[in-house]
C-alpha positions as CSV (number, residue, x, y, z in Angstrom):
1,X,69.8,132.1,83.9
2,X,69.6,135.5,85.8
3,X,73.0,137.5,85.8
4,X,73.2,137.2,89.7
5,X,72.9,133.5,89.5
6,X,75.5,133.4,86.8
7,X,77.4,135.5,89.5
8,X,77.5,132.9,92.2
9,X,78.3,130.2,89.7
10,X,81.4,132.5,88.6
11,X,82.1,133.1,92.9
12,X,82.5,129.6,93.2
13,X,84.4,128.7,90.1
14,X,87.4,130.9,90.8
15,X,87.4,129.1,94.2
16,X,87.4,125.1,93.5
17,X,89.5,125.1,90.3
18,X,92.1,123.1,92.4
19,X,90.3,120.9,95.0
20,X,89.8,117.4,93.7
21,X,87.3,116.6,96.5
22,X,83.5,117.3,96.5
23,X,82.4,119.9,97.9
24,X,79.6,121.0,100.0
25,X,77.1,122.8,97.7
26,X,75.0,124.5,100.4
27,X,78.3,126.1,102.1
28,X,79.4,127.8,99.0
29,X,76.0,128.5,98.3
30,X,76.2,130.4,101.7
31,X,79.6,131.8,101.2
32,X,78.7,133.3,97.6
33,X,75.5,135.2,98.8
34,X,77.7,136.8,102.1
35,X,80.7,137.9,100.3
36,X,79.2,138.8,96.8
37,X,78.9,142.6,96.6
38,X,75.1,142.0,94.7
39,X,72.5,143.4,96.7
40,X,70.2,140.7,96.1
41,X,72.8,138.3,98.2
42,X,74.2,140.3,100.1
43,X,73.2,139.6,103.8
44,X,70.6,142.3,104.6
45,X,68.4,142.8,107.7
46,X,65.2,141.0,106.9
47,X,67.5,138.2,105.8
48,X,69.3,138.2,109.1
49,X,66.6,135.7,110.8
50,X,68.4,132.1,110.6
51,X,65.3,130.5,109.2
52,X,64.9,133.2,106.3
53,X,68.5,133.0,105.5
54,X,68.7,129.4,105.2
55,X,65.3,129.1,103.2
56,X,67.4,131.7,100.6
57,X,70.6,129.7,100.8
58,X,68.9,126.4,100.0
59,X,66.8,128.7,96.9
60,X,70.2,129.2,95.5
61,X,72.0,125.8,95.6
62,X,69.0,124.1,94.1
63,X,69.2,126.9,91.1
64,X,72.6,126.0,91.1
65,X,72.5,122.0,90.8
66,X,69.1,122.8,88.2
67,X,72.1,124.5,86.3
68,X,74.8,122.7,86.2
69,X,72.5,119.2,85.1
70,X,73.0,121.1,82.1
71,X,76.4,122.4,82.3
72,X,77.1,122.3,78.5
73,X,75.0,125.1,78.6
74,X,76.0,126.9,80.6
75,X,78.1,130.7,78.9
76,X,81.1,132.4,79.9
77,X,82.8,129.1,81.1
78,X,85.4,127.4,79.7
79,X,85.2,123.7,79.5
80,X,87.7,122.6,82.1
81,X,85.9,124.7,84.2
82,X,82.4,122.5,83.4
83,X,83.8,119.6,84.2
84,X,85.5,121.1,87.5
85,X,81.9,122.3,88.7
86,X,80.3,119.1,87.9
87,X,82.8,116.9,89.2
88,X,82.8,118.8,92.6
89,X,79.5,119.4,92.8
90,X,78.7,115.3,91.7
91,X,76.5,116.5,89.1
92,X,75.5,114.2,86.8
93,X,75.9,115.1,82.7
94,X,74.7,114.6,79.5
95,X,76.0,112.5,76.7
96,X,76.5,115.7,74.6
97,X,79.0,117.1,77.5
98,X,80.8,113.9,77.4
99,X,81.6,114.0,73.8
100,X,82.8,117.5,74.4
101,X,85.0,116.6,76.7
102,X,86.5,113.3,74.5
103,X,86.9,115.6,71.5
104,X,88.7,118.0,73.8
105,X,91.2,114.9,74.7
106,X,90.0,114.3,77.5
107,X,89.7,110.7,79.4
108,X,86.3,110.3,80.7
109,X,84.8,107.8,83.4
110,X,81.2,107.5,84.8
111,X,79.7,105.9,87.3
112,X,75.8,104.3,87.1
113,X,74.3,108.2,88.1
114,X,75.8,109.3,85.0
115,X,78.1,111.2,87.7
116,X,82.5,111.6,86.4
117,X,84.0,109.4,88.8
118,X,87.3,109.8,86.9
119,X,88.7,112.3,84.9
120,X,92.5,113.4,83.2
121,X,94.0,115.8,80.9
122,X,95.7,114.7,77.7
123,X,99.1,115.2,79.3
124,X,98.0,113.7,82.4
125,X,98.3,116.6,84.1
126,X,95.4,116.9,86.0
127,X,94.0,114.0,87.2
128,X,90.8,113.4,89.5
129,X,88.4,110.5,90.6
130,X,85.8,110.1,93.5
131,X,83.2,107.8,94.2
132,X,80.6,110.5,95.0
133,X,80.0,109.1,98.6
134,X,76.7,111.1,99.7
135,X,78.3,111.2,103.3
136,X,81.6,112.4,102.9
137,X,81.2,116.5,101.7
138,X,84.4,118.8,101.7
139,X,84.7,122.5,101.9
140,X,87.3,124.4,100.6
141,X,89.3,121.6,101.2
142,X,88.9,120.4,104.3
143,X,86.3,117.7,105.2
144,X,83.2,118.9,107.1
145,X,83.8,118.9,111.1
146,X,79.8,118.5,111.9
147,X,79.6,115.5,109.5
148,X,79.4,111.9,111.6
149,X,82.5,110.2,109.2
150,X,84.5,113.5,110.6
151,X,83.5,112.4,114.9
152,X,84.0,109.2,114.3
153,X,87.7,109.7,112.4
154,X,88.8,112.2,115.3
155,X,87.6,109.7,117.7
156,X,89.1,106.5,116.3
157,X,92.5,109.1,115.9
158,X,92.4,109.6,119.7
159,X,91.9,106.2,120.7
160,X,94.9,104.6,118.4
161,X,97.2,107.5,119.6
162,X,96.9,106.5,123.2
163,X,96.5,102.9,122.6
164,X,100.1,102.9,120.8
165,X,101.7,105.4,123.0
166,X,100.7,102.9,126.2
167,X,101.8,100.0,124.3
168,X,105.2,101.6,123.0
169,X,106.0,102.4,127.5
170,X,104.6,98.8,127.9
171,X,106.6,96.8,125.3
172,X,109.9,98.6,124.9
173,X,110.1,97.5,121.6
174,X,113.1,98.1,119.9
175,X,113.6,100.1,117.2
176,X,112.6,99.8,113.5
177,X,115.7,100.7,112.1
178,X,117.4,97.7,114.6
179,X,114.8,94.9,114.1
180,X,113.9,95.8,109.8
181,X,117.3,93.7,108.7
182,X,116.2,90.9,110.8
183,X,112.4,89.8,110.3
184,X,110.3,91.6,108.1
185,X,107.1,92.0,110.5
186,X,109.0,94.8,111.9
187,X,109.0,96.7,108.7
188,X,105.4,95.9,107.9
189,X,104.4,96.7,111.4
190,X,107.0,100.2,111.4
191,X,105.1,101.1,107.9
192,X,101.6,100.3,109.3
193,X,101.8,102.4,112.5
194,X,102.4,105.3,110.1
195,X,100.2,105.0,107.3
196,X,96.7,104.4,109.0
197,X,95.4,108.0,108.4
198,X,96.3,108.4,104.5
199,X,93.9,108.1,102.0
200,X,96.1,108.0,98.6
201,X,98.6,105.0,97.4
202,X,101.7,105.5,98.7
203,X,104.6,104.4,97.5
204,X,106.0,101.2,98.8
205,X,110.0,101.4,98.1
206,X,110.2,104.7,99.8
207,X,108.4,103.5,103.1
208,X,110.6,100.4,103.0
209,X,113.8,102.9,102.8
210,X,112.8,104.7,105.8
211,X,111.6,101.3,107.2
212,X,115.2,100.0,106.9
213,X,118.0,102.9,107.2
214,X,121.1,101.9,107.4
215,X,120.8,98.3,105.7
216,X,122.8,97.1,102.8
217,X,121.0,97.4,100.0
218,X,121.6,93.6,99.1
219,X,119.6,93.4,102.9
220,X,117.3,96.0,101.5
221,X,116.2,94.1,98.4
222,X,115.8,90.7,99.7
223,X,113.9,92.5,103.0
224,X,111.5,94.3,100.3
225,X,110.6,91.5,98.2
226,X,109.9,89.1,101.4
227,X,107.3,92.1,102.6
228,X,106.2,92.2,99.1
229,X,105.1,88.7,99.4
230,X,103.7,89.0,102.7
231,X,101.6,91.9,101.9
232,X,100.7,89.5,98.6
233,X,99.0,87.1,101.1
234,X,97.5,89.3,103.5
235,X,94.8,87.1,105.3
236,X,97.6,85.3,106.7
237,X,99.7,88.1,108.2
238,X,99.8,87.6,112.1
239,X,99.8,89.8,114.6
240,X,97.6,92.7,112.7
241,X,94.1,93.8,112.4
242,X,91.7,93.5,109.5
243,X,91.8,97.3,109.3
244,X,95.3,97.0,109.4
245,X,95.7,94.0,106.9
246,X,93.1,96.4,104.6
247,X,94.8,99.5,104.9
248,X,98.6,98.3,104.0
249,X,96.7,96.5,100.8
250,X,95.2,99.6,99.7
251,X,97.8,101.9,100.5
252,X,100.1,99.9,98.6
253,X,97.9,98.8,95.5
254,X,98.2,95.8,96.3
255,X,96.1,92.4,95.0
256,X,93.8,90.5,97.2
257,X,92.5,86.9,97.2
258,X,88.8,86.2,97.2
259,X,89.1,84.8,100.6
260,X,91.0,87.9,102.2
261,X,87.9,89.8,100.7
262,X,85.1,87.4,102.2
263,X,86.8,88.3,105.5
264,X,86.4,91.8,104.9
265,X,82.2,91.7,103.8
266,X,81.7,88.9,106.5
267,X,83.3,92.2,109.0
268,X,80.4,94.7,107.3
269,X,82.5,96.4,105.3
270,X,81.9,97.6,101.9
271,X,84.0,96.5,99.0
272,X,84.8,97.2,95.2
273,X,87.8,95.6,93.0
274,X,89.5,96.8,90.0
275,X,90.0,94.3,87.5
276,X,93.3,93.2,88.5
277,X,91.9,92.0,92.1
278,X,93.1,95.8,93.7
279,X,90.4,97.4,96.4
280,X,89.8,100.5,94.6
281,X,87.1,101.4,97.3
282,X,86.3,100.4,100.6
283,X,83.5,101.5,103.1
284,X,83.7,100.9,107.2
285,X,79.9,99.5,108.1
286,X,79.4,103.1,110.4
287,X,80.6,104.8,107.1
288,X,83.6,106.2,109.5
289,X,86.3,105.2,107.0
290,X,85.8,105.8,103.4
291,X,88.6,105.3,100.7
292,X,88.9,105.0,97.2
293,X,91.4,104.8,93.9
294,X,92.5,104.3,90.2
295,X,95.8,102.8,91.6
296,X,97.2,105.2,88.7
297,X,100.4,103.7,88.1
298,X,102.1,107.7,87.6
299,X,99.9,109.3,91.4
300,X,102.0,107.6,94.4
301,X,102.6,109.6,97.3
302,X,105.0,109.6,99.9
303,X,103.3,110.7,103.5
304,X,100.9,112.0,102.0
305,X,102.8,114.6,99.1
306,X,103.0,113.8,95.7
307,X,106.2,112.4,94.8
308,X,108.3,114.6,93.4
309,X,109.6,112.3,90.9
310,X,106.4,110.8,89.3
311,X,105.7,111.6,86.1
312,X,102.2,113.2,87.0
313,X,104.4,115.9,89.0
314,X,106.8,116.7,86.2
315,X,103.9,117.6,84.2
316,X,102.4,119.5,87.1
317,X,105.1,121.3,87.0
318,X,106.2,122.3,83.3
């Protein structure tokens, strides 16, 4: 491997260490050879033409992905950041790497591409897992706009923001807070209208808290375990959609009856269980939605932040 390739490799290291995504390959490939210093990358005029400068872009995230197939090889790197390159960049690894990375203490997953799906620290620390979906790419972060699953999302978005705001002037309904102590639909449906959008488990006693302020907490505990066990039978809640019904399952780590998922693959869309009957991944037929999980009993979320309380985070934070 040529110094300047080792370069780029190093570029985009120092740049992913936290993201727990994948990431778009070609992008960083493209970033890396505008903003390295190196001659050879740097952006010169007779590799100004588009076509010329994509040709060369392409040349260096295929030297890239040749290298990191082999990323036990690869010098100057430390091991966590191996597996951080080949995690993002859904490389798949060798045996040998694997048992690097077990005799390092380090808990190892992969899927049928040889790809990690799942990965953690010792201490739990760190934490990562990802199906590898071809069509859903991040960079730095932040999903890819020109992508179709990134359209279709914004556009879905738009449409369930007017729909409820038309519905909330046409219904009057009363509010959450009022209605939680008295039927539990109106928790389920308070908790739903606000969690359609995350893609992590959340955790369920906090949402019910802020479903049902101001309630005794003899009210509160009887309300929760009655949504608890409506959740348990999901194909029978009234009055929601399948996305819906799918969503407050998965968001909640919840169990699911073989019928509740025939209803789902009869509807098109793509499903995986964990051995305890939990959707761990689920794929819209258009490929629009995509979500996935361990259902990692210490990684619950709260809007979408990392509880503060979790174990994971204490050790985050030591």
């Amino acid at each position: 491997m040529t110094s300047d390739l080792s370069d780029v490799i190093r570029f985009i290291s120092d740049r992913i260490s936290d993201y727990e995504k994948p990431e778009y390959m070609s992008k960083w490939a493209d970033k890396a050879m505008k903003e390295l210093p190196s001659r050879r990358y740097a952006l010169s005029s007779r590799d100004s033409k588009r076509k010329r400068w994509k040709r060369k872009s392409k040349s260096i995230s295929d030297r890239i992905k040749w290298v990191l197939n082999k990323v036990e090889k690869l010098e100057d790197f430390s091991l966590m950041e191996k597996l951080q390159l080949a995690f993002i960049f859904s490389r798949p690894v060798s045996d040998e790497f694997v048992q690097l990375l077990k005799d390092a203490k380090f808990k190892i997953e992969q899927d049928k591409k040889k790809r990690i799906r799942r990965f953690s620290t010792e201490d739990e620390s760190i934490i990562r897992f990802s199906d590898h979906e071809a069509r859903v790419k991040y960079f730095q972060g932040v999903l890819c706009r020109t992508s179709t699953i990134q359209k279709n999302k914004n556009l879905e978005r738009m449409s369930r923001q007017k729909k409820q705001s038309q519905q909330a002037v046409a219904n009057e309904t009363p509010s959450p807070e009022v209605s939680a102590a008295t039927n539990e639909y109106f928790v389920i449906r308070y908790i739903s209208d606000r969690i359609s959008d995350y893609e992590k488990p959340e955790g369920f006693t906090k949402w019910c808290q802020k479903a049902m302020k101001g309630v005794s907490p003899r009210s509160f505990s009887c309300m929760r375990a009655s949504v608890r066990d409506k959740l348990g039978r999901i194909e029978k809640l009234d009055g929601f959609s399948l996305m819906e019904k799918l969503q407050l399952v998965f968001i909640f780590s919840r169990s699911v009856s073989d019928e509740f998922v025939q209803i789902l693959k009869d509807a098109k869309f793509e499903i995986e269980q964990d051995e305890r009957n939990r959707i761990c991944r689920f794929l819209t037929e258009d490929g629009s939605i995509v979500r996935f999980s361990d259902h990692h009993p210490n990684v619950k979320y709260f809007e979408g932040v990392l509880c503060l309380n979790s174990n994971l985070q204490k050790n985050a934070n030591k």
